[in-house]
C-alpha positions in Angstrom: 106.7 72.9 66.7 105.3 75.9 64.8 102.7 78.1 66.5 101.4 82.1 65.4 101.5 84.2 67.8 100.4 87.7 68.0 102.4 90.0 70.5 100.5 93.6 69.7 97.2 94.6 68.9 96.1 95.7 65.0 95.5 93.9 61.8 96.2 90.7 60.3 99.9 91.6 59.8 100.3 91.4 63.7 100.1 87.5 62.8 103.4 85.7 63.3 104.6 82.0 62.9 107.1 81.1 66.0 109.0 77.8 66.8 107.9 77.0 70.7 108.3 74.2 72.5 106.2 70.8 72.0 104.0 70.6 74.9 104.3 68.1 77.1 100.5 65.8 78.6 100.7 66.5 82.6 98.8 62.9 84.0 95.5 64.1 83.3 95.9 65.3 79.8 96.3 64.5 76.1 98.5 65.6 73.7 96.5 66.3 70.4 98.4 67.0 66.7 96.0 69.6 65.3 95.6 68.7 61.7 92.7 71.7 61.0 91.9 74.8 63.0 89.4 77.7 62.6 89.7 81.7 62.3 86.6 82.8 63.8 85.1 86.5 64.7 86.3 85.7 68.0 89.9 85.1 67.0 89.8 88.7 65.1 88.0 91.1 67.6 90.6 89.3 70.3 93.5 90.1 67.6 91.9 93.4 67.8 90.5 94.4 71.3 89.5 97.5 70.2 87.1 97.7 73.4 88.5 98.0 76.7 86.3 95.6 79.0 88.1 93.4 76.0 91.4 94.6 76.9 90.7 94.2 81.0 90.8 90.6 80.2 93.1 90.1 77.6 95.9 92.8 78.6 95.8 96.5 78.5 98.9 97.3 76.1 99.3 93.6 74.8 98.0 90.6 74.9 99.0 88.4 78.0 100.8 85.3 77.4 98.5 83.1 77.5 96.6 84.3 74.8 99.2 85.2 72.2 97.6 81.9 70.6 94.2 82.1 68.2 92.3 79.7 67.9 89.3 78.3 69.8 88.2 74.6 67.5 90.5 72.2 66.7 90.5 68.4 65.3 93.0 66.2 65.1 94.7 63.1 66.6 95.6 62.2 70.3 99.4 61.5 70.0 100.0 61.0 73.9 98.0 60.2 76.9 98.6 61.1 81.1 98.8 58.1 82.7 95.4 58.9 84.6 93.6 59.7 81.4 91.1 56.8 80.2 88.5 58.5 78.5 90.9 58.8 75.3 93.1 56.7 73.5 96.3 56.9 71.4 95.3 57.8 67.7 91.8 58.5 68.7 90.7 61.1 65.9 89.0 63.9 68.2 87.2 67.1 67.4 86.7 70.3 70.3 87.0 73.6 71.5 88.5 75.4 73.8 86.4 78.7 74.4 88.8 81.1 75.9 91.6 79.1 76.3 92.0 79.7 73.1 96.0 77.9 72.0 94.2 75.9 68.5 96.4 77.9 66.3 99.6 75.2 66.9 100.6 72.1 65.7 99.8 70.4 68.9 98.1 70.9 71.9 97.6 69.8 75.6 94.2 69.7 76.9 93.0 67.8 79.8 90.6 64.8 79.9 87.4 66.6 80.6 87.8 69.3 77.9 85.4 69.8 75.3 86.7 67.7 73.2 84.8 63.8 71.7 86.1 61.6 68.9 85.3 62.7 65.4 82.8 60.3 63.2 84.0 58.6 60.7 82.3 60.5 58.1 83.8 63.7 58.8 87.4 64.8 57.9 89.2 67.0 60.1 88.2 70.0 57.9 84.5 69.0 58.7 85.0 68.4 61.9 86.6 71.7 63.1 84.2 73.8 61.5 81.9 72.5 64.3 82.4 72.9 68.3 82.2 76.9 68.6 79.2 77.4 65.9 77.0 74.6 66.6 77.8 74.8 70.6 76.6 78.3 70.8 73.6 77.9 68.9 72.1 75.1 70.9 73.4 77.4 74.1 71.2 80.0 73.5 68.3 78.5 71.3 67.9 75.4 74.2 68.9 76.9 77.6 68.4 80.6 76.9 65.3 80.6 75.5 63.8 77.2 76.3 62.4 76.6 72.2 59.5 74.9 71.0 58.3 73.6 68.6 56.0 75.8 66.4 57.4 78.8 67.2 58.4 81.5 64.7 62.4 82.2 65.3 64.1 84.9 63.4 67.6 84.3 63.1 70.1 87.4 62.3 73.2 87.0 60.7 71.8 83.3 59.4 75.1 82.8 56.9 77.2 83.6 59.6 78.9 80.1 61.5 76.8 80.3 64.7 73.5 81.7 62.5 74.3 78.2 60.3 74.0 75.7 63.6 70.8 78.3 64.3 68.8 77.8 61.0 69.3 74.2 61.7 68.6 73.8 65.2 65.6 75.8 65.6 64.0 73.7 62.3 65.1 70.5 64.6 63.3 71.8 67.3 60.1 72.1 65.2 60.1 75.7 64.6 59.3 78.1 62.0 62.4 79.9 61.1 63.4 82.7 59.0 66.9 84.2 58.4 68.3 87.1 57.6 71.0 88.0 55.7 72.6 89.4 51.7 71.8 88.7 48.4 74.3 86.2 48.0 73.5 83.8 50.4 69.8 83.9 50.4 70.1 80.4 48.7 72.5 78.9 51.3 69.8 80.1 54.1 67.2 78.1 52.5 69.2 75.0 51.8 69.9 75.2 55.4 66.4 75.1 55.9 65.0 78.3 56.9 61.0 78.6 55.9 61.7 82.2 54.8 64.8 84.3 54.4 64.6 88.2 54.5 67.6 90.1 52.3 68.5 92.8 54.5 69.3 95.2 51.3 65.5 94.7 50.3 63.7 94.5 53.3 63.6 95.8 57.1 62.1 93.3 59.2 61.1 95.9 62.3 59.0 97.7 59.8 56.8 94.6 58.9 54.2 93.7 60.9 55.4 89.9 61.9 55.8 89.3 65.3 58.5 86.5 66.9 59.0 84.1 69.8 62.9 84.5 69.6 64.3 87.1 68.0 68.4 85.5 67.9 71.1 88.1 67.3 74.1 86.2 65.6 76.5 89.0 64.6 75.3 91.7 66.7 73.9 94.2 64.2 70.9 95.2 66.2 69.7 95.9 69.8 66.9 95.0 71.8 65.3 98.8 71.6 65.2 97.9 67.7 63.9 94.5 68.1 61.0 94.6 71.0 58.5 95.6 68.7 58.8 92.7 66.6 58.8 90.2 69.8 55.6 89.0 70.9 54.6 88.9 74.4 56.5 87.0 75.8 58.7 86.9 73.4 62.5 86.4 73.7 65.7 88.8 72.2 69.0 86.6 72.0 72.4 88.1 71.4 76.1 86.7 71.6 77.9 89.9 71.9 77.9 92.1 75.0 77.4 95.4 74.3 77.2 99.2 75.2 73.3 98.7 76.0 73.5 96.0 79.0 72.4 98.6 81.6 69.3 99.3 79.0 68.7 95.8 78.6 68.3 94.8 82.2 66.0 97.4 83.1 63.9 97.1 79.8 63.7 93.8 80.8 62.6 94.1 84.3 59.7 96.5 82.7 58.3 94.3 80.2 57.4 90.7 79.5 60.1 90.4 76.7 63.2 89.2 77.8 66.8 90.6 76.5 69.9 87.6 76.8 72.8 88.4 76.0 77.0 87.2 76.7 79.2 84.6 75.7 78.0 81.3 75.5 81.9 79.8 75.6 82.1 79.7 79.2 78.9 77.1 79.3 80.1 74.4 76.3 80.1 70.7 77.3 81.2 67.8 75.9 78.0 66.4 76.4 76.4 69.1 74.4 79.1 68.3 71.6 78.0 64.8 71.5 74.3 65.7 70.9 75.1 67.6 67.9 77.5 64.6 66.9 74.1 62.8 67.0 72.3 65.4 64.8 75.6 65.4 62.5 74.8 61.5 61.8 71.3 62.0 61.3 71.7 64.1 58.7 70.2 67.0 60.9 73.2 69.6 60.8 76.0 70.1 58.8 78.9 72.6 58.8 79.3 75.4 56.0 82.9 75.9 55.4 83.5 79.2 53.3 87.4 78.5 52.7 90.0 76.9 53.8 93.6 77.9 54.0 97.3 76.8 55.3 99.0 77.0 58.2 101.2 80.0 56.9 98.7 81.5 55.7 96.3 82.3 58.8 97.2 86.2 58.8 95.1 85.7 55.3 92.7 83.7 56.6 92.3 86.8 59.3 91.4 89.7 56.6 89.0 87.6 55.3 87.3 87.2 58.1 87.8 91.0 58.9 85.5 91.7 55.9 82.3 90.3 57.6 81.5 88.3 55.0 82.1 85.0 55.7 79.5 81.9 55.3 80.1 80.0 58.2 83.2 79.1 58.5 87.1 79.4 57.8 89.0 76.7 58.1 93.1 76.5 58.4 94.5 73.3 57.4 97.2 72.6 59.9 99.7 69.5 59.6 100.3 68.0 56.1 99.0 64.2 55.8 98.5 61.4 53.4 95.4 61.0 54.4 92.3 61.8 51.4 88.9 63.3 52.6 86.3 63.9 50.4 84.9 67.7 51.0 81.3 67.1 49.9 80.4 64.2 52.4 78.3 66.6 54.2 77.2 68.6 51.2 79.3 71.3 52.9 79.0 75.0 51.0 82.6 75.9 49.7 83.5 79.5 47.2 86.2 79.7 45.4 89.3 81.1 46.5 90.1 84.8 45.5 
């Protein structure tokens, strides 16, 4: 089977296609064919590592095996079942993630019975349904059990075209909350058709130097800090932020100081199936959908990678994986596509 691989740090062009073995389901696993994939931030700054507390896990010099393989959502079909497995069945369409496991840039994949991983509905197509785990996942993480929401509170969302600032326009308007998002010119209209009560342009405007006050103040991309932010937080108000950065030690103490509260880390390490199935449940209600920017071959994921590398994205890139004869329909979800360059 065809994998790509990355063996050395650097740009897109780092990005290889190998032939490796076909994996093979131990008792307790199933053997998926990945028909669609994603190319997330996460894939890249891993491709990159350009920090070192990055490079302590992944490998000082090079990557370690183990990660040599992108690629953290998948969906696809269960080809093989362990003989202990009973949760899944053969040609089950299923849709997951796999965090920091990472191995979704393949034609198939092994992953055991209690992974993140839940059957797809039958609206979605396997495009869809990639373009969801990592996104939607880490938005509910940290707009549900980091910061406990409710309804009625104002939210400000950063990065809200980004894939996990999508899920987070449209959970915290679930929730009952007032949202507003930040984010360019361009997709100022995508951010309201996601929902979002008000949307700020970041070229026009600089939110710290209004006078509006938040409950959650929920960092997507990692563009600010909580020294910017507190003095838009109310009281007890609560600073969200996926990526761990420089300022941890600042954040802890400003945080035992005050009555705003700083969060901030990974929220792969907590993702459940059980939490995937919720969202599946918002998905059919007509509560959330994915935003797919592009989407792109197989061979052509080193593409797929300077895109993403621009920071620019709208949600999410997909990579079409294995050729079918299956037909989907792209706009069952209403789903946000632009044109390829």
């Amino acid at each position: 089977m065809k994998a790509i691989k990355f063996t050395e740090y650097g740009s897109s062009e780092v990005l290889k296609s190998f032939e490796v073995d076909k994996p093979i389901p131990k008792d307790n696993e199933v053997l998926i064919k990945i028909y669609a994939t994603t190319v997330t931030s996460t894939d890249c700054e891993i491709r990159r590592s350009e920090q070192l507390i990055g490079r302590l896990i992944i490998g000082i010099f090079k990557p370690r095996k183990r990660f040599r393989v992108l690629g953290i959502e998948l969906a696809g079909k269960i080809e093989t079942i362990g003989k202990n497995v009973t949760s899944f069945q053969k040609g089950e369409k299923v849709f997951g993630a796999t965090s920091m496991k990472l191995s979704c840039n393949a034609e198939y994949i092994c992953l055991p019975d209690n992974a993140v991983l839940i059957e797809m509905l039958d609206i979605q197509s396997f495009e869809e349904a990639t373009a969801v785990p990592d996104g939607a996942l880490t938005a509910l993480h940290f707009l549900r059990e980091c910061a406990h929401i409710k309804s009625k509170q104002k939210v400000l969302v950063i990065g809200a075209s980004g894939s996990v600032g999508t899920y987070a326009i449209q959970h915290a308007k679930y929730f009952g909350a007032e949202v507003t998002g930040i984010c360019s010119s361009t997709n100022v209209e995508l951010v309201k058709s996601l929902g979002a009560h008000k949307v700020i342009d970041y070229n026009k405007e600089d939110y710290t130097n209004s006078n509006e006050t938040y409950d959650i103040i929920f960092d997507t991309v990692g563009k600010s800090t909580f020294r910017q932010c507190k003095s838009s937080l109310q009281e007890k108000g609560i600073f969200l932020e996926t990526v761990m950065g420089a300022e941890i030690l600042f954040y802890m103490l400003r945080t035992l100081a005050t009555r705003k509260k700083a969060i901030l880390g990974f929220a792969g390490f907590n993702q459940s199936s059980k939490d995937l199935v919720f969202i599946r449940q918002l998905i059919e209600a007509g509560h959330v959908k994915p935003v797919i920017d592009r989407i792109y071959g197989f061979e052509q994921i080193a593409k797929a990678h300077s895109y993403v590398d621009k920071g620019h994205k709208k949600g999410n890139v997909v990579i079409k994986v294995n050729d079918r004869k299956e037909k989907h329909e792209m706009d069952k979800l209403n789903i946000n596509h632009s044109k390829e360059e």
